[in-house]
Each structure stands twice: as C-alpha cells, then as structure tokens.
N, C-alpha and C positions, 0 to 999 in steps of 0.2 A: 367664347371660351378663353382667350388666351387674355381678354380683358380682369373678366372672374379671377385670372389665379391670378396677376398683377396686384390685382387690387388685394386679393386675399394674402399674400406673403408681404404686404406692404401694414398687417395687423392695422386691422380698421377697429374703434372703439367706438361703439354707441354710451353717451354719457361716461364719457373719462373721467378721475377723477381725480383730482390733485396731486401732483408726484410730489415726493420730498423733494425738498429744497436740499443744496451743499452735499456733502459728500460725507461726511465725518459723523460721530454717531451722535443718536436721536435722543432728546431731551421731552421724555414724556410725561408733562406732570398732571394730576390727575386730581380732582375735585373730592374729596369719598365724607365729608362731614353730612349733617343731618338732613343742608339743602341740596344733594343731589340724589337723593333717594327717590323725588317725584319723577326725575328724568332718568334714573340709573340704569333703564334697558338701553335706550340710543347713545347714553353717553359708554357705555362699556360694550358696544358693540362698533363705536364710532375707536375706541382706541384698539382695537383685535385688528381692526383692517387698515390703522397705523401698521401695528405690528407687523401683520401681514406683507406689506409694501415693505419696512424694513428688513425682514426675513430675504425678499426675493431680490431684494438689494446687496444683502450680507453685511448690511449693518449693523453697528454695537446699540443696545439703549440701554440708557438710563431712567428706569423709573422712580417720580417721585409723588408719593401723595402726599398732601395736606393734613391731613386731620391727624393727632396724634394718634400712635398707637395704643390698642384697648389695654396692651400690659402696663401702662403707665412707665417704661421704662424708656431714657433716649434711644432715639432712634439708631440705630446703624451709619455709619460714610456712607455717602452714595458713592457707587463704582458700577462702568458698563459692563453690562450683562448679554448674552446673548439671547436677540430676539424669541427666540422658542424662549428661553427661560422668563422672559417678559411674557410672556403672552400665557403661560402659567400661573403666573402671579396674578393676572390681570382677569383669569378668571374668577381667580377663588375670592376674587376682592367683594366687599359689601360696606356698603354705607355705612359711617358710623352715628352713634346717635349722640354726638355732639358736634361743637363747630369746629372748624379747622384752624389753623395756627400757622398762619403764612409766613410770618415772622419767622419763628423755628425753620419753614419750609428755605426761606431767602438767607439762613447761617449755614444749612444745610449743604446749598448750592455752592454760597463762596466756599464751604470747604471743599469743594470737586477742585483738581488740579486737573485737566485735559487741556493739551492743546488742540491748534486746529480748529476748524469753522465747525460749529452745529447746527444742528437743525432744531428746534425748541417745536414743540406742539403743548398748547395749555387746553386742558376740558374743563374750564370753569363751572362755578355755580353759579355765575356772574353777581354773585353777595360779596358788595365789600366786608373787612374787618377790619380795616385799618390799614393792614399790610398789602394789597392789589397790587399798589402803583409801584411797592420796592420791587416786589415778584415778578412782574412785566419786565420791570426795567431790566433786572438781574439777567432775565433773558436774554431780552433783546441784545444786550450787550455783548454778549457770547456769541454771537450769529443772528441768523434769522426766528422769527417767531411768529407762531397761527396760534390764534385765541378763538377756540368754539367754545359755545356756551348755548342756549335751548333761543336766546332771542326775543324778540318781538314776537317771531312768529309763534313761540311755544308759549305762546304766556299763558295759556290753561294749563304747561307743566310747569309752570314756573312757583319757586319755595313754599308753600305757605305754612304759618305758624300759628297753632291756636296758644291764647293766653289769657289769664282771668281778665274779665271786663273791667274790673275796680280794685280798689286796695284788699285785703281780707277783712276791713271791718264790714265792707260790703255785701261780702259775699252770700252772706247770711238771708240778702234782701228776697222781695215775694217774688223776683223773677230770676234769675241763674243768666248772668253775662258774661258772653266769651266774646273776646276779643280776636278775630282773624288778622294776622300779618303777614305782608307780601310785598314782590316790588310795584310800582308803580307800571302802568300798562296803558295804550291810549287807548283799549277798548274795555268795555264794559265785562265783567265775569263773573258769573252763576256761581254759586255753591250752596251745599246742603249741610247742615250739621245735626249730628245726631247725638242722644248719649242712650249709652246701656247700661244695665246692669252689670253681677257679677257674671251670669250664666248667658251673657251677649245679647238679652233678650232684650229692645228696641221699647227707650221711656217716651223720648219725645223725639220730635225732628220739627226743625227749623231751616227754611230756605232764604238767604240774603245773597246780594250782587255787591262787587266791589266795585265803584265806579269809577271812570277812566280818569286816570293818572292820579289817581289817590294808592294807598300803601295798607289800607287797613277798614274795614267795618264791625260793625257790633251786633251781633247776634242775640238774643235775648230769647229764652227757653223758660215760658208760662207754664206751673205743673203743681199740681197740688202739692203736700208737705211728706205725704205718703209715698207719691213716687219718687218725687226729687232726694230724698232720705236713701232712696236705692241706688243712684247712680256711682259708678266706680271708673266711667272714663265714659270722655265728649270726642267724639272721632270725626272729623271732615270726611265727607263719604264720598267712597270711590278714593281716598287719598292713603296712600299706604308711605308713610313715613312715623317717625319719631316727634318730627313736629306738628302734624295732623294730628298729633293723641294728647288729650290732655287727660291724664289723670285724677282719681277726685278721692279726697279723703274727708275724714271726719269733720274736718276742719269748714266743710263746706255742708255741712247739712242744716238743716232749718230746725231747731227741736221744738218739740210742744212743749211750753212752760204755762202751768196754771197757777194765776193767783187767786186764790181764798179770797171770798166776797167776804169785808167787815163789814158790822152793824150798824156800826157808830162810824161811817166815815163822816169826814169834816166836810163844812158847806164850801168852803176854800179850795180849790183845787193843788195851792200852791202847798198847801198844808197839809195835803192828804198823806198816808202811810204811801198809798200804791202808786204816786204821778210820777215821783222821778223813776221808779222802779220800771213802770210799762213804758216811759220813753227810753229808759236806758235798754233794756234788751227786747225791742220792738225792730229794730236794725236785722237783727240777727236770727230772732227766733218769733215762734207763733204764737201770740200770748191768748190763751182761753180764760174767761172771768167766770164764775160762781160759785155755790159751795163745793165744799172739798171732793163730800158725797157724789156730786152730779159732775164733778172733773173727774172720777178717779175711772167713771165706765168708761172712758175711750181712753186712747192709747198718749202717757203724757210721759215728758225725760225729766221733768220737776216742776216741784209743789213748794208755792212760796205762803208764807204765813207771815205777815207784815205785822206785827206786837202783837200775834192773836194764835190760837190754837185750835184743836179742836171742839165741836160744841159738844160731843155727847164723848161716852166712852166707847161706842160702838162706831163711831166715826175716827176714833183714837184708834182702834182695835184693825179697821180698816187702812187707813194708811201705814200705819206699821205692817202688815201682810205686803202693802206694795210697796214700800222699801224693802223688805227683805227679798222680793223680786227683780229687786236691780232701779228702783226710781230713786232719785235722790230729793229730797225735803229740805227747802233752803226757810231758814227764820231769820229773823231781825229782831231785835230787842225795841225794848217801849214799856213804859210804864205797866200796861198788865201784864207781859212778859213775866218781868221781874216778882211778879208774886201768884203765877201759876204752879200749877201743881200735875201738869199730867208728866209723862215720860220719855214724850217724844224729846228730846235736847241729848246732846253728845257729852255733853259734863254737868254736875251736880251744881245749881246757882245759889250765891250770897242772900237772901232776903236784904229788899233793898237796891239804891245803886247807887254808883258812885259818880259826884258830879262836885263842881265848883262849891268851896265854901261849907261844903257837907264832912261829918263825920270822917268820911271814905272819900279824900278829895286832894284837888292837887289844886297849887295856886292859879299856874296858867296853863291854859288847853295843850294835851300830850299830842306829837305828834306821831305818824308812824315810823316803824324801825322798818329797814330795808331788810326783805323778805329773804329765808332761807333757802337754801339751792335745793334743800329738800319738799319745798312747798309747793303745789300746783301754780301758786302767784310766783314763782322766781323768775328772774329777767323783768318782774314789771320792774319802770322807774318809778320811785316813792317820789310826789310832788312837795315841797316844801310847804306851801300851802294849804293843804290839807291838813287840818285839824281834827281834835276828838275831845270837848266839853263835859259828855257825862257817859255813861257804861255802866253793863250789869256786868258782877265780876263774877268769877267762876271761885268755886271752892278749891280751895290746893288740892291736890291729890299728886300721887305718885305719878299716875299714866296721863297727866295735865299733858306736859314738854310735849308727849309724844301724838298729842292730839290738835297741837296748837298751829294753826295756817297761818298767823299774820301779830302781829305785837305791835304796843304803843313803844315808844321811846325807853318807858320804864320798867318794859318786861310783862308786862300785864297781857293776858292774850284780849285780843280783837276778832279774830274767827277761829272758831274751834270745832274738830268735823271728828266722827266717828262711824266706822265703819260696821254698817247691820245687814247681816247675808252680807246680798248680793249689792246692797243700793248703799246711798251714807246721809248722815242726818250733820250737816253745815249749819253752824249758832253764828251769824255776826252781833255782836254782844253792844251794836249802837242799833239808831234808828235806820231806816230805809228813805228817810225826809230830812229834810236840814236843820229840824226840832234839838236834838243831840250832837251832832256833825256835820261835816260838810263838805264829805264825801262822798256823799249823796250829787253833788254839782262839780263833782269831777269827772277827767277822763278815764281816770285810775277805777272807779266804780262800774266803768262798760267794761271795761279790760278784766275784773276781776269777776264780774257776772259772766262773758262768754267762758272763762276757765273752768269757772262750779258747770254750768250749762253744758261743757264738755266734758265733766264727768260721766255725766247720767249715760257715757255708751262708753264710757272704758277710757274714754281720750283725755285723761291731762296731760298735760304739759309737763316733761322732762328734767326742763332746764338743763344740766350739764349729761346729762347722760349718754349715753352714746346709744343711737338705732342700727341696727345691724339692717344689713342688704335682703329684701323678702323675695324681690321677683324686678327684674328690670328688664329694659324696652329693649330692642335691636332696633338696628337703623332704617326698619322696615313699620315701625310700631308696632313688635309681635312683643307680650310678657312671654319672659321667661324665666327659667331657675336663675338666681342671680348669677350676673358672670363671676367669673373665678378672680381679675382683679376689681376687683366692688368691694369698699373699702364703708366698714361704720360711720353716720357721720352723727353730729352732735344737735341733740335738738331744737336748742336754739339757734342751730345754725340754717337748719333747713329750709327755712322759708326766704332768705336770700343768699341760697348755695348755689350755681353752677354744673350746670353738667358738665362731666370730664370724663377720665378712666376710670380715677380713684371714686368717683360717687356717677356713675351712670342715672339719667334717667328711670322711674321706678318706684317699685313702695320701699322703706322702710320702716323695721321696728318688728314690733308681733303680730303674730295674725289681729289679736284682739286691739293691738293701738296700732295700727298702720297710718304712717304717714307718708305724702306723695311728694318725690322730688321731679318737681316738672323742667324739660327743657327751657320753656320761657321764662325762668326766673335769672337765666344769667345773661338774656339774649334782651337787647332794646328794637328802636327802629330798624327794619331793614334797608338797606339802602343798595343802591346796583353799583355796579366796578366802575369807577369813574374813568376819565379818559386816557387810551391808551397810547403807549409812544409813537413818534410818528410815522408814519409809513404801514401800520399796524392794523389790518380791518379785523370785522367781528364775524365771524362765520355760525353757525348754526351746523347742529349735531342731523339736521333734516337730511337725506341727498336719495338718489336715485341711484339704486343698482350699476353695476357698470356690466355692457355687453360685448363679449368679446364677436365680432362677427363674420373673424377668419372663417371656424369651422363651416358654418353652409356655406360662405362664396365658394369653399375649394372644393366643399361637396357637389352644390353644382355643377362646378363645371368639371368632375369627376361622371355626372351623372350625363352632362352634355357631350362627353368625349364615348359616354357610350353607346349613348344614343347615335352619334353620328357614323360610330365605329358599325352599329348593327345594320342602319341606314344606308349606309354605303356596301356593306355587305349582301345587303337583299336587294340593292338593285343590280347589283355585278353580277349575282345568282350564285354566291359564292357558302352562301347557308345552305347547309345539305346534312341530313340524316345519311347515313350509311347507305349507299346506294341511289339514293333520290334527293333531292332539291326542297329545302324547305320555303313555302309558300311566306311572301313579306308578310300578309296577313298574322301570322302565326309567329314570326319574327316577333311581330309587333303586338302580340296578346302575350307572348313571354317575357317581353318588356315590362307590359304592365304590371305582370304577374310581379315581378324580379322589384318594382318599383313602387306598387303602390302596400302600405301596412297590413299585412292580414289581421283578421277579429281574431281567429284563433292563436296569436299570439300572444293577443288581449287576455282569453279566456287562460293558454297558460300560464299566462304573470300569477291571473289572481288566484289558479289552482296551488301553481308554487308558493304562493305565500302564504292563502291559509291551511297548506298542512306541513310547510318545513315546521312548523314552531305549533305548538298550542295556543291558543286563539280563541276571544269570545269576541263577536260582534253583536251591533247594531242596526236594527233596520231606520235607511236613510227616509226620513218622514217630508225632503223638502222644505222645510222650517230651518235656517242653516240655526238661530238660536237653540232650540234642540237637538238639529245634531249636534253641536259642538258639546251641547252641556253632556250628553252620551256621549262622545265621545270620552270627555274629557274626568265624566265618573268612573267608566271601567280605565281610565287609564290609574285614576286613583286604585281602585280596589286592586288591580294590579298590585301597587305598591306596599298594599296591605299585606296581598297575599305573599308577596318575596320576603317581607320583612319577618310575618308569624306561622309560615306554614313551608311545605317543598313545591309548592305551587310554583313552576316559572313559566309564565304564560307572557308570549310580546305583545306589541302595541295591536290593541282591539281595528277588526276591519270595520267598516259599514258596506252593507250592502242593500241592492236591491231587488227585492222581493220580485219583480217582474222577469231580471234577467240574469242575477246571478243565483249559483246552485249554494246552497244550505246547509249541505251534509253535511260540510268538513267542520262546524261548529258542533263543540257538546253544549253550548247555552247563548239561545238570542234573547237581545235585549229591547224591546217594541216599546218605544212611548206613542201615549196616543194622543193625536192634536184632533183637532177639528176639523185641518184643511186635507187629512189625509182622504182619498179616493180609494174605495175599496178596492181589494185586487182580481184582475183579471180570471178566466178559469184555468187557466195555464201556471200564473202565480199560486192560484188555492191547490191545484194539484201538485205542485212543488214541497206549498207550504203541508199540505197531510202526507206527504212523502215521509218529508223531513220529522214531522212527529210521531210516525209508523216506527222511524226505524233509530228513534233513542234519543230524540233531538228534543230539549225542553226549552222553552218561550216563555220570558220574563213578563209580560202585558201591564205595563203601568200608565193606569190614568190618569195620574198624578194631579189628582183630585180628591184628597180622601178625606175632605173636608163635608163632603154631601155623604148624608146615606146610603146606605148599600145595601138593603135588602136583596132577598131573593138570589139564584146560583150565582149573578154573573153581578150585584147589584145593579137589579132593575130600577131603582128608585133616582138611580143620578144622574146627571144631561152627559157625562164622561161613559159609563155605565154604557148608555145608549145608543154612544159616538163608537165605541166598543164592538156593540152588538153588531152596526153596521157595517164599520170596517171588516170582520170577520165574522160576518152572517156566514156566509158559504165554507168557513174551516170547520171541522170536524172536532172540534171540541167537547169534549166530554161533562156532564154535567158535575159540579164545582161544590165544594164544600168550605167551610171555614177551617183554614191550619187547626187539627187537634193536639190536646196538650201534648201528647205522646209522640207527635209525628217525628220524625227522622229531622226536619227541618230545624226541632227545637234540640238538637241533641247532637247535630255531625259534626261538630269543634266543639261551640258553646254553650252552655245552656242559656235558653232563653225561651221568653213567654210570648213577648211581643216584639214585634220584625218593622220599627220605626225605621225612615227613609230622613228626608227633609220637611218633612210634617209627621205625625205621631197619630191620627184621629181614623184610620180606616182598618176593615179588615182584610186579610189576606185568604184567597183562596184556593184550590188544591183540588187535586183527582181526589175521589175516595178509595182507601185502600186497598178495600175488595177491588178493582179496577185499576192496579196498578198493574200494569207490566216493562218490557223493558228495563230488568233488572230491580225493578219497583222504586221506578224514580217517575215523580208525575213528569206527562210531558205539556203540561199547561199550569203555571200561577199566575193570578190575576192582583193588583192591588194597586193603589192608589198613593202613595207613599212619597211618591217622586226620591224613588234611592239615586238616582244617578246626580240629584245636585246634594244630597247629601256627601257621596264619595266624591265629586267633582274635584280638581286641584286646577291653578293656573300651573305657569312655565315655572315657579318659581317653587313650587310644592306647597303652597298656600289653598285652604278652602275659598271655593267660590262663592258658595251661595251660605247664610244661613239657617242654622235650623231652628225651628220654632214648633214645641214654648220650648224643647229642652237643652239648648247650645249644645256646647260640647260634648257635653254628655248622652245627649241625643245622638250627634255624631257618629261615637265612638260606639253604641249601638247597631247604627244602621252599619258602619265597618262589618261589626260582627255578625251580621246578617249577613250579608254580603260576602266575608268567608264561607258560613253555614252553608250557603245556597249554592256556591260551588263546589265545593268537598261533598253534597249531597247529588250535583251533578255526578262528578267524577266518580267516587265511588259506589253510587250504585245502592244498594241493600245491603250492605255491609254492618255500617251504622248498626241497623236494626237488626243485624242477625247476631248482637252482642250479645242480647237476652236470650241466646242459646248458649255460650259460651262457659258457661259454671256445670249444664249437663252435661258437656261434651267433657270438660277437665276430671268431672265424677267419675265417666265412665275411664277414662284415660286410668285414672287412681284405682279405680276396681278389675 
C-alpha cells in the first residue's frame, strides 16, 4: 500500500511525450497550403496538444502559417497570443488550395521583436519552395526548434499532385495522360485514379504504383470519345485535397471531325486535298472519313469539305439542318470551290481567283497579318514564313469586316465564318494542300484547326477577355460557389496562371465556355526540405497517447487500505450489526458487493441516454464496416434534420437486439448482411414488443439492385437473407409505398424514396392495417439510405450515389426527413385532407 501511493504522487506517465523546451513563448508555425491537406487530421491535432502543453504551461504563442491568406491581403505583425486563443485559431484553420510562401513567412518572423529564448515547433509539409532552409534557420536562431512532418513513415500521406501527362497539344490524344507527383519514398505506393463526370458518376479508373525513390508516374486512361467527352475532373481516390483534383475542360476533349470523301482524290498522297488536313488534327480529335450523308447519322463537332461540296441539294438541305443545330462546317478553297454554286459559304465569292501573274494578282506571295484580339486565332504567333500564292476573294460587302477571322498582309480576308442558328460555316479562302500555300506545313495550321474544332461546343478562344470565377476548389478538393476573393483572370493567361488568392483553383468563364485553372500549372517538381540546421532531427506527426497512471495506483491502494481496514475488523470481531457480530463471511461478500461493477448500472447508463434526448438507433449487425456506415448515416440525417426542420435529435445509439430494450427508440435502423444470425425467442419477443407498442423498423437490404417481387421481395438472395433473419417477427404482410401514402407527403413531396442506389421498391403496412397512430411499424427496401446520408469527421459524403450524384443524394436526404416526421408525427399528415371540412364547418 504505502509503495502504490509513493509511486502514484510521484505522477508516473505511460508514453510521455515531449515537453517544451525553454521557458519563453512558443513559436508555432504551421504548414496549411495545398500539400498538407492529405495529412491535415494528425497534423492539426499534433498542434491542439502543442497548444495544450502550452496552455498548462501559461505560455504566450505565436501562431504562424505559411500559405497566404485567401483575402489576398498582407498578412497582419505577428504578436503572442494567448494559448486558448491559439488553439481557437488552430481549429477553425483549413488547408489552402495553393502553395505556401515561406519567404513572406521568414519577413514575417524577422519582423517579431521578442526577447528571450523560444521554443519554435514547425508542422511541415516537408515540400520544399525554395524558402525551407531561410525558415529553419530563422528559427533555430531564436532558440530551440522541432520540425514534424508525416516522414518516411507516412509516405502513403505524403503530397500527391495530379498534372496533365503532356503539353496541351497532346492532350487531345486517343488515351487521356495524367501525370501523378509526389516526393520520392524508398518504398513502392499504390494508387487509383479515377475520373467522373459532372453528376460524379465514375468514366473510368485506372490503378498505377509509384516506384521507390522515384517523384512521379503516368497514368493513362483508355475510353472511348463518348465517354472521355464527359469528364469534368480526374480524382486520386481516397485523396481528398486540391491537388488530387484535376479539373478538365473543353480544352481536353476529343471532338468527332468528319471529312467528305472526294471523287477525284489524287494518286499522290502528298498532293491530296485531305493528307495534311487528317495529320494536322489527328493529334487532337477523331477523324471519320466518307460521304457527308453517312457522317452526319452519328454524332460529329465538324464537317470539312476540302474544294468540294455537297453532291445533291438534299445533301445541301441536310447539313445546313445540322449546322443550324450547333455543328460547325469548315471548307477550303480549290479550283471547284471557286465556281460553285450551292449556299453553304459564310460570304458571297468572286468568280474566279486570285493568284500570281493573273488579272487579280499581286507580284510576290502575300503574307499573313497578325490576328485581331477579336478573332478566335488571337494570341496565335503569325510565322514569317508562311506564305499565300493564290485565293478565292470574297465580294465586298458591308458585313465583310465583321465576318473576317484572319487577313493577308493586304487586307484581303483569309477565313471568313458566319454564324447559322446554333452552329457556323468557316471559308478558309486557300487550299487545305501546299497546291495554293503553305500553310498547310505549318505549326500555325494545327493551332488554327484546334480553335475552329473548339468552336463546335461553344469554346473559342478569348484572347484578351477577362473569365470571371464559376466555382473553385477548397483545400479539401470540394467545388464550390466561388470564393469571395476570386478575382477574373484573362484568357490567354489561364493556361500558364498560378494558383493564388486572386485566381483560386477552379472553373472559369460561363457555364457554356468554362475554362479550368488547375493547381499544377503553377507548381513543377516536387522536391522534400533539404537539410536541417544542426542539431535539428525530424520528427513525425505519428505518437502514442499519453497515460496518466496516477489515478488507479492511488485507487488501489485506496481500495487496499480497505480491504485491510475490513480484514482486520472481522478478525478483531469488531463488525457488528446493532446488537450481534457480523460474520467475516459476509464482511467479505459486502466487499465484493462495494467492489465489483454492477450490470445494472450498465443497464442505467444506457436507459439514461436513450431517453434524456431523442434518439434513433441501429441495430448492431457485427460487421464493424456496417455499423459504422449506420452509424455514421443517421449521424448525417441528423444534420439534416437540425438544419431544415425542429427535429433536435443527438448522436444515434446502436444496440443489440439480444440484450438491450427498444422501446425508448421512435425508429430502428436494421441493415441486413449475411453474417447476421437470426435472433433468439427472447430477442423476437422484445423485437414484437417493440412494434406492438409504436415502434417502426427501417429493414434495408441494401440490395436493390435484384428483383423484388412478391410482399417481402421473394425473388432476391437479400430478400431471403431477410426472411431468415426475421422469420419468427411478426411482421405484417407488406405492400409497395402508394402514391398517396403519408410517406410521400410528411415534409416533401415525393414519388420515389432513392438511398445510395435508386433501382428497388419500398414497402409498407397496408392502410387498412394501420394502427398506432397510423404509422406502419415495418418498411422494407433495398436502397442502402444510410451510405447515402453517411458523412465523415469532416461533414463530407462517404459513399457515392449511383447513377444519380448529388442529386440522388439530396433525395434520399429528403426521404429521410419524410420517414422521420412520418415517425413522429403520427397521422397527422394524413388527417390534412380533413382540414377544409373542418374550417367549412368552423365558417358555417
């Protein structure tokens, strides 16, 4: 005894954990740019239990993070603050979704005047920027300094960046390359990449390893031209940052371009109308060959017509209906150009044309004039070299200027486009072959094909205009409404812009031209914090709880001082009831009594908890993956319900069916697995207690992918698994939700009551058979709503829904209010449809 309490006032600590250094205040700076988002629970829990140690210290800190602030404005002086007020800050803090500025961070610090020794703590992202070794140093030199960072050992949290696999001329190509970057690591690491849609819904996935002590792999994503056309962002899965999202815009899709089969091609290949034409945008887009007729039934973003037209007028008749649908029609000039006669062309032509030595001629070959800011071609560079020998000339007109994309030297137009409906009809007024020019064998000729090519969905090219901010990333890669400092940027600037304040990560422009500014366009190699000053190790955000193990030694020997006090009592004979002598026996069952935990205090914990509060639970299935994901649904739908109703209901219990009571729930939540064992008769008479007397059972098989025929769907192996688990409940026979029920009606209206999948039905007491207020006390369905409403720590969705995203989501939400406001209140709902008799008679 006397050893226990020695030892216990002498505060023994299981897994101690670094005290601060020096005396003077605390120097906490803090990593918060795009690369600490993959570690930002341990590293922002790793700085609360700084704080904590300086709080119980009565330490001053000074917090500093890195990454600029989102308002784009400088920063504040840094000045010591009181721990609690650090550790305020330190929650509300989130990742930013660009990189940080260590530099700014090291003018920052020199501007601190404090005397006295500090104590520095750095949470790095262990990514150099150039600035690491000032920022170390700055420290060190003020006192002592710890550098955590995730380490070797966290190398599966360690940064990763997705980035286009090649230049943008590439991107076009038949396979979609991303580039993964990260630091270098000596073990080998898995990753999955995936992209989606707009409505989240999963094109392709791709699984690559980075190999050890390399920085970087290439991912490559095979998918037809149909799907790849739908992607709007490639996500590293399981990676929830800024830099795991790459964004994808127009700029990145593959378009169908058909060229018109000529009659009369040449036996030359090099002479042909259509060879440079199909290697020039073969790069980029899908090229389909034959008549116009047999291109136009499937789905095309332009139609090239190399000196040639259509062959019939009902072939004329036809493409003009699919440009005025939105296709665009790109032609070239040529000898029969120049003396057709149909109506497809965007300006009225010369008969004739104009070439060296002719009538309509100039001495030496015109070159091009540098393109208007108003043109889809502006920003290209005009090559010197590039010449123009002959051309069909356009007839003057009035609305000429205003249809003109590209000029010779002399003013003359060189393309000329005009807009029909929805689509446009583009005239380049030389050949498509080096017959007329020799443009045709420049760079300048791919550059000015992908711009017309990125007509045909709305997407040219800007040049000076300014894109306004649509939706940008958080430092979590969640889109959002753009932030409030998210600043226009210019279009030709966006494709080597920077993420910052002023231009966040994100789309810009219009819904109809959105263009994507991605983190990796301002970010290269990543590289790790080189070497630190001396004296200086690297610690890891990892550690072990710390165990205080005063409190049981001195319980102990609290509990040993009793026992000997009774011990010595019953053998003296000095225990006595009122008149007689209590037997040691009995001493020593009071002991136990007094010592060992009773159940029944067990049983009142969990009475007091579920009925201080309103409360839905779960029955615990053994599957700890299921429960959590129950759990962690009603903890969402909770959220729902505080946010759009007066529902305040706390954290859902789980229980189990064999030993805890039911009643004090108005609604369980049962998923059903496989490995669940039916229950006991003791459990089943609980369980028909509990639906006797008001208590309604969610039963989801979450499977609603199979058939469901019959009450309970007999037809499906969940269905079955169903039957069995609750053969022996008293279940009533089951109907499909009618349109009219109460369920579609008690917040929202609704038809259909989707979960995390959308394809089953849901079922229901029948009416007549309702009691208890006329709420059923059984619905059956397949839905899996609990990973629909599911959230992590962070209020983030868990699981997907499929086919409908969000959308889908925010459905099953509304079920999921419905189903509890159809709990609670009873027949209510449904006793509306009395309500108009009842005000009649009220008026009469």
């Amino acid at each position: 005894l006397a050893a226990l309490v020695i030892v216990g006032l002498a505060h023994p600590l299981l897994n101690p954990q670094t005290r601060l250094a020096g005396s003077g205040p605390l120097i906490l700076v803090i990593d918060d740019g795009w690369a600490a988002a993959s570690d930002w629970q341990p590293r922002q829990t790793a700085a609360l239990e700084l704080l904590a140690e300086a709080e119980r210290e009565d330490r001053q800190v000074v917090l500093l993070t890195t990454a600029p602030l989102a308002s784009d404005r400088p920063a504040p002086p840094l000045q010591p603050v009181r721990a609690a007020d650090a550790r305020a800050a330190v929650q509300a803090l989130v990742p930013k979704p660009w990189a940080v500025d260590r530099k700014a961070a090291v003018a920052r610090l020199n501007a601190l005047d404090m005397s006295g020794g500090t104590s520095a703590v750095w949470l790095s992202d262990d990514v150099d920027d150039g600035a690491a070794a000032d920022l170390a140093k700055a420290l060190a030199d003020r006192g002592t300094l710890r550098y955590l960072a995730a380490g070797a050992a966290g190398a599966a949290a360690a940064p990763r960046l997705l980035a286009p696999g090649g230049p943008p001329s590439e991107r076009g190509g038949k396979e979609l390359s991303i580039a993964v970057k990260t630091l270098p690591a000596p073990l080998p690491r898995s990753l999955t990449v995936r992209a989606s849609d707009e409505d989240g819904a999963l094109l392709a996935r791709e699984s690559a390893t980075i190999e050890p002590n390399t920085g970087s792999t290439l991912v490559k994503l095979p998918m037809p031209t149909e799907l790849r056309n739908r992607i709007t962002r490639i996500d590293i899965e399981g990676e929830q940052s800024a830099g795991g999202t790459l964004l994808v815009d127009e700029r990145w899709r593959r378009r169908p371009v058909g060229i018109a089969a000529t009659a009369n091609r040449s036996s030359q290949p090099l002479l042909s109308e259509t060879y440079y034409l199909e290697r020039a945008l073969d790069p980029f887009t899908e090229i389909r060959r034959g008549p116009a007729s047999e291109l136009l039934k499937r789905e095309l973003a332009v139609l090239v017509y190399a000196d040639s037209g259509p062959d019939s007028a009902a072939e004329e008749q036809a493409v003009g209906k699919w440009i005025e649908a939105g296709g665009v029609l790109l032609r070239f000039a040529g000898p029969r150009l120049a003396e057709t006669d149909d109506h497809l062309l965007p300006v009225r032509l010369r008969r004739g044309d104009r070439t060296i030595g002719g009538a309509l001629s100039w001495e030496q070959p015109a070159r091009l004039a540098p393109f208007a800011p108003d043109s889809p071609f502006a920003g290209l560079a005009v090559p010197a070299e590039v010449t123009v020998s002959r051309q069909v000339l356009a007839e003057p007109d009035i609305a000429l200027a205003g249809k003109t994309w590209a000029r010779l030297a002399d003013g003359t137009p060189l393309v000329t486009a005009e807009k029909q409906g929805k689509g446009w009809i583009v005239l380049v007024h030389t050949t498509a072959n080096a017959e007329w020019s020799n443009l045709a064998l420049s760079g300048l000729f791919v550059e000015m094909l992908r711009r017309i090519v990125a007509i045909s969905e709305g997407v040219a090219e800007a040049g000076e205009a300014a894109l306004p901010p649509l939706e940008t990333l958080d430092g979590f890669g969640r889109l959002q409404r753009a932030a409030p400092g998210a600043q226009p940027i210019a279009a030709k600037d966006i494709a080597t812009a920077a993420a910052s304040p002023r231009h966040p990560p994100g789309f810009y422009g219009t819904a109809d031209t959105r263009r994507a500014l991605n983190l990796a366009s301002g970010i290269g190699e990543l590289k790790p914090v080189g070497a630190l000053p001396a004296g200086i190790a690297r610690e890891t955000f990892a550690h072990k709880a710390e165990t205080d193990i005063r409190p049981p030694l001195l319980a102990a020997a609290l509990i040993l001082a009793l026992v000997d006090l009774l011990i010595a009592y019953g053998l003296r004979g000095i225990l006595r009831w009122p008149g007689r002598r209590v037997p040691p026996a009995a001493a020593g069952l009071a002991l136990v009594v007094l010592l060992t935990p009773a159940a029944a205090r067990a049983d009142d914990d969990f009475v007091v908890r579920a009925t201080s509060e309103l409360r839905f639970a779960y029955v615990r299935t053994g599957d700890d993956a299921v429960d959590a994901e129950s759990r962690d649904g009603l903890m969402g739908l909770n959220q729902i319900l505080a946010r759009r109703t007066a529902v305040e209901s706390a954290d859902p219990m789980a229980v189990d069916i064999e030993s805890d009571e039911l009643i004090f729930f108005p609604l369980l939540y049962w998923p059903v697995t496989g490995e669940q064992a039916p229950p006991s008769p003791r459990a089943v008479e609980r369980i028909n207690r509990y639906l006797s007397t008001g208590g309604t059972i969610l039963f989801d098989t979450r499977d609603s992918v199979e058939s469901t025929p019959g009450p309970l769907g007999s037809g499906s192996q969940s269905a079955a698994r169903l039957k069995t688990l609750a053969g022996a409940v008293k279940i009533p026979p089951l109907i499909p939700v009618p349109p009219d029920h109460v369920l579609t009606k008690s917040f929202y209206l609704m038809h259909e009551f989707p979960g995390r999948w959308n394809s089953g039905q849901v079922w229901v007491e029948p009416a007549e058979d309702h009691v208890n207020d006329g709420v059923t006390s059984v619905i059956v369905g397949g839905n899996d709503w609990a990973g629909a409403w599911a959230i992590d720590g962070s209020g983030r969705p868990e699981f997907p829904c499929v086919p409908g995203g969000e959308q889908q989501r925010e459905m099953a939400y509304r079920f999921g209010v419905n189903l509890v406001m159809y709990v609670l209140t009873g027949n209510y709902k449904s006793d509306q449809v009395h309500v108009p008799a009842i005000l009649e008679r009220l008026g009469q």
